[in-house]
Structure formats: structure tokens, C-alpha cells
C-alpha positions as CSV (number, residue, x, y, z in Angstrom):
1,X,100.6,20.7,43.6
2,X,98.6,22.8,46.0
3,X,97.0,26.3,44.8
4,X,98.8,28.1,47.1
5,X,102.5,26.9,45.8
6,X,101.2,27.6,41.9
7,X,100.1,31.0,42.7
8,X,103.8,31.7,43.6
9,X,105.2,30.4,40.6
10,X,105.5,33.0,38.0
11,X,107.6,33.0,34.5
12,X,109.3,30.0,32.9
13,X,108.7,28.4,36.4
14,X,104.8,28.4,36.0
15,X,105.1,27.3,32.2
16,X,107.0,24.4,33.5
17,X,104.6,23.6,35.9
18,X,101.6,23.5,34.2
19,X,102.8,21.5,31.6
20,X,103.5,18.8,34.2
21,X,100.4,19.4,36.1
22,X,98.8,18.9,32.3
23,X,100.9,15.4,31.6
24,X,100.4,14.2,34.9
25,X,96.5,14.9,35.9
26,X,94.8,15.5,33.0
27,X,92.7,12.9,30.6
28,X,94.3,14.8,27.4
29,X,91.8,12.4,25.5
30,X,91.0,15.3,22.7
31,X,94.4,15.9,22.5
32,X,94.8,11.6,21.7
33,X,92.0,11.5,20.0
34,X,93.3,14.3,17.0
35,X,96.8,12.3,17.2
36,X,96.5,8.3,16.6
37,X,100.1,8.1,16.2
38,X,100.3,9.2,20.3
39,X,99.5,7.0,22.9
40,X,99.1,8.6,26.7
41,X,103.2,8.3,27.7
42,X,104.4,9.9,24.4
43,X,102.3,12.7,25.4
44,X,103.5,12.8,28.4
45,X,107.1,12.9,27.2
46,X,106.5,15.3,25.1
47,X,104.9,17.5,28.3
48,X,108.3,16.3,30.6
49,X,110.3,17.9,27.3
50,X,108.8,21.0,27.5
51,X,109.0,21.5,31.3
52,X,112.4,20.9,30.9
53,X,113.0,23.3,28.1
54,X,111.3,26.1,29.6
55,X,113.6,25.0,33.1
56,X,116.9,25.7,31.4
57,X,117.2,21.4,31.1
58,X,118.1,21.3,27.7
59,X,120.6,18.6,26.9
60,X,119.9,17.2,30.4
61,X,118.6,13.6,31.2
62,X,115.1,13.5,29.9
63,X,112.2,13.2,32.1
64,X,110.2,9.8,31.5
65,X,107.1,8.9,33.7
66,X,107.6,6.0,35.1
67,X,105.9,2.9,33.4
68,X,102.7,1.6,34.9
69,X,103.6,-1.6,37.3
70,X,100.2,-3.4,36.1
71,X,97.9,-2.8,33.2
72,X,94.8,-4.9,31.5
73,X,95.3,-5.7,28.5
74,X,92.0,-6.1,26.2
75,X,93.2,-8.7,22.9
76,X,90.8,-9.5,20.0
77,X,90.9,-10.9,16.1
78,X,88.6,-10.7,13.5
79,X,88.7,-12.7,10.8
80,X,86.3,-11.9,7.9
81,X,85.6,-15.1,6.5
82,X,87.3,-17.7,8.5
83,X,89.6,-18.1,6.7
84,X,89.0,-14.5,5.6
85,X,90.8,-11.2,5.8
86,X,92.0,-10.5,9.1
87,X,93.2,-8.3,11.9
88,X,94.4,-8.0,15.3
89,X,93.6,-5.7,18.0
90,X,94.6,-4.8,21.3
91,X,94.2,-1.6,24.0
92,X,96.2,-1.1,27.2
93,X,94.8,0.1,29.8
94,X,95.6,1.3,33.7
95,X,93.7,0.2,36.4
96,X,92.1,3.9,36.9
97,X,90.7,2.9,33.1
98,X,93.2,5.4,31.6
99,X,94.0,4.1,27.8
100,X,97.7,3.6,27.8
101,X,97.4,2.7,23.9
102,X,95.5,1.0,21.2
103,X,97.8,-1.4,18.9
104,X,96.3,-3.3,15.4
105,X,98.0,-4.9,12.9
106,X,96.4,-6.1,9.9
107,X,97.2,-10.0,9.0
108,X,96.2,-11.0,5.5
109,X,93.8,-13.9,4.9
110,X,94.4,-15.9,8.4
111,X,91.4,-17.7,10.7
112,X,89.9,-16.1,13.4
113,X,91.5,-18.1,16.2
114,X,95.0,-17.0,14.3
115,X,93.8,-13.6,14.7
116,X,92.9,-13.9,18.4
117,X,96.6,-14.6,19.3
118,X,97.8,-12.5,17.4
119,X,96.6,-9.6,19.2
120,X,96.8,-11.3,22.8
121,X,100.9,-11.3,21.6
122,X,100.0,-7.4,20.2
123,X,99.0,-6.3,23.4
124,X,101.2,-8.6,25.0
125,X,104.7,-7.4,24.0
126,X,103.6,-3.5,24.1
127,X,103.4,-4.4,27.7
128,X,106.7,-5.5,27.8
129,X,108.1,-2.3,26.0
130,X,106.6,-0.2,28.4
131,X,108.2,-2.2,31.4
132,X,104.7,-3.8,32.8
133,X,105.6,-6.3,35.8
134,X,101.7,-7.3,35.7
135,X,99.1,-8.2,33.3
136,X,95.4,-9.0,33.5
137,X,94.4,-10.6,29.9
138,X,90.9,-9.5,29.1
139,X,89.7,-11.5,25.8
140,X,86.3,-12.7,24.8
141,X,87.8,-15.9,22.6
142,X,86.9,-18.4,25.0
143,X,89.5,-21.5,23.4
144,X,92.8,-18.7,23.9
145,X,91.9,-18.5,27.3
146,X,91.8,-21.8,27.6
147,X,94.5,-23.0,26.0
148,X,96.8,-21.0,27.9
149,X,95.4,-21.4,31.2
150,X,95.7,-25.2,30.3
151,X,92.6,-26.2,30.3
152,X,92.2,-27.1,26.5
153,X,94.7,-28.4,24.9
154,X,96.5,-26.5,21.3
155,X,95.5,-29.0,18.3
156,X,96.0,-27.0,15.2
157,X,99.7,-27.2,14.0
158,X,98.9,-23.7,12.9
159,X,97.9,-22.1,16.5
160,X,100.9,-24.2,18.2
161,X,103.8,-21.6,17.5
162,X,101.2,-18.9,18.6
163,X,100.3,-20.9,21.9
164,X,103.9,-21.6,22.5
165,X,105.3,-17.8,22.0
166,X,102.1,-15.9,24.1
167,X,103.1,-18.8,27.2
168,X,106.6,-17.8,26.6
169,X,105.7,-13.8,26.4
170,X,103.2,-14.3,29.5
171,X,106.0,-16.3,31.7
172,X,108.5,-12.5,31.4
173,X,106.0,-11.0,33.5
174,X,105.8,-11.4,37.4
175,X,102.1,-11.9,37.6
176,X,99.4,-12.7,35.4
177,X,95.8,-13.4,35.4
178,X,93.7,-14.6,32.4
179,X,90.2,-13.5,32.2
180,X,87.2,-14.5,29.3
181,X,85.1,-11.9,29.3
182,X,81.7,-11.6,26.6
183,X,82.2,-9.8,23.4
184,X,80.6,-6.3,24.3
185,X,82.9,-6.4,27.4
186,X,85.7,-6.2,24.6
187,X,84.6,-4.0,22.2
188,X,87.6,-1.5,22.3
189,X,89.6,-4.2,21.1
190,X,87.3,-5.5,18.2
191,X,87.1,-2.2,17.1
192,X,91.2,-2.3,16.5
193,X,90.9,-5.9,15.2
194,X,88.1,-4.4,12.5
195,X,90.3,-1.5,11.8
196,X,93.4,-2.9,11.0
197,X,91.6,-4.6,8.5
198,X,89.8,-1.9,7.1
199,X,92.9,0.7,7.1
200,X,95.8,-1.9,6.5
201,X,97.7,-1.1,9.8
């Protein structure tokens, strides 16, 4: 929106505006950071909401942004112990680097290689959800990646039905690219994998 056009705005017309400037342009990473239980598109719904209220839209069809045709997908698991207490951890993000969300799930006493799937198929089905047509898989677990690019084959009885349901997860999508990257290229995710442990999630 061009200065000229929002200087001529005035009233419930400029609220509306802003608050779509706002959920469109801005980072709004304070406003995610005091509110874990919002991830970047609830925010902006709740922005679209407002607009619409302060438009007279009330009642009308809500306002969603569209969902993001292609995100990377970070995946991690920790297991403390091996077996140990574990946790899974996963964070969306756009190609601009805009955090879409940050997913964990804490899994009880499991092995780390358990734990890794787990949050490939956190991050994994999130995507889904938000309607992603493309994913790039960003893990540091070096055996996932190759397991599922078909490389290594799946050995443990346990790891089989996780193998099996991330191939079937990763076929729903139109494109997909599998990437091992080094552990302190992945730390977002190992920091949800630690906290779901720590916190239960």
C-alpha cells in the first residue's frame, strides 16, 4: 500500500488498514515470542479478523492468508540416554526465513533415531495442515536421510512403521527435497526436541 493511498484513509477505514499492513509486512516476532501458543498465520487471522470487524464484515467469510506453496522444514530428536527420555522437535519455515511455527512433542523413554522421525513426521504433517505443495527436509540425522532417500536400508523393526508412514506423508506433497545438514545448522529444531522434554509438550 503506497503512502499516498494511506494518507487518505481515515476512520474505521485506516484501522482496517493498518492491521493488514501489520499481518501482512511486519516480523511481529515480539508479539510471537510473548504468545507460544501463536504461530505466524494465527496472528495473522487474528489481524484479517479485526480488519474485518472494524469494515462492517462481521459474520462475513473470514479472511485467511493464503498458505505458503513451499516451506523447509527443520526435524530433530533428542533422546537422553539412548534409550532415554525423549523428544521431538520441528520449525517451519518460509523461504524469506520467516518462522511459520515451532512444533515438539515429548515421547517418553524412546531412542534417539525414534525420536528423529518422530519430529521429521511433526513437522511433516503441520505442513500438510497448512496446505504446503512443497517441502525441503532440513535434518542433521544422517541414517533418516538416508533411509528415506533410499540409500540405507530401515533394519530396526522399531523404525520400520516410522520409515514407512514419513515415505507415505512425504509422497502427499508435489515436491520434495531431502537435505542432511550438521547439527548447529539445526539448532532451532534441537532446541524443540530439548524442550519437549524438559516442559512435557
Amino acid at each position: 500500500m503506497g503512502t499516498r493511498s494511506s494518507k487518505s484513509l481515515t476512520g474505521r477505514s485506516l484501522h482496517a488498514a493498518v492491521l493488514r499492513f501489520l499481518s501482512r509486512e511486519e516480523p511481529l516476532t515480539v508479539t510471537l515470542g510473548a504468545f507460544p501458543q501463536l504461530d505466524r498465520l494465527k496472528l495473522q487471522r487474528i489481524l484479517e479478523r479485526a480488519a474485518a470487524h472494524f469494515e462492517g464484515e462481521v459474520g462475513s467469510e473470514e479472511v485467511v492468508p493464503a498458505p505458503p506453496a513451499r516451506l523447509r522444514v527443520y526435524s530433530d530428536g533428542a533422546a537422553r540416554g539412548n534409550p532415554g527420555l525423549a523428544g521431538a522437535g520441528a520449525v517451519l519455515v518460509e523461504p524469506s526465513g520467516q518462522v511459520v511455527d515451532r512444533l515438539g512433542k515429548f515421547l517418553g523413554t524412546q531412542t534417539n533415531n525414534y525420536a528423529e522421525y518422530m519430529g521429521l513426521l511433526l513437522g511433516l504433517k503441520r505442513a500438510q495442515e497448512l496446505g504446503v505443495r512443497e517441502v525441503e527436509v532440513f535434518a542433521d540425522s544422517e541414517l533418516m536421510i538416508r533411509q528415506l532417500g533410499g540409500r540405507y536400508q530401515v533394519k530396526s523393526p522399531s523404525l520400520r512403521p516410522l520409515y514407512e508412514e514419513s515415505l507415505k506423508v512425504l509422497n502427499g506433497f508435489e515436491r520434495v527435497k531431502l537435505v542432511h545438514v550438521p547439527r548447529e545448522m539445526n539448532r532451532a529444531a534441537d532446541e524443540m526436541s530439548n524442550r519437549a522434554i524438559d516442559e512435557r509438550m
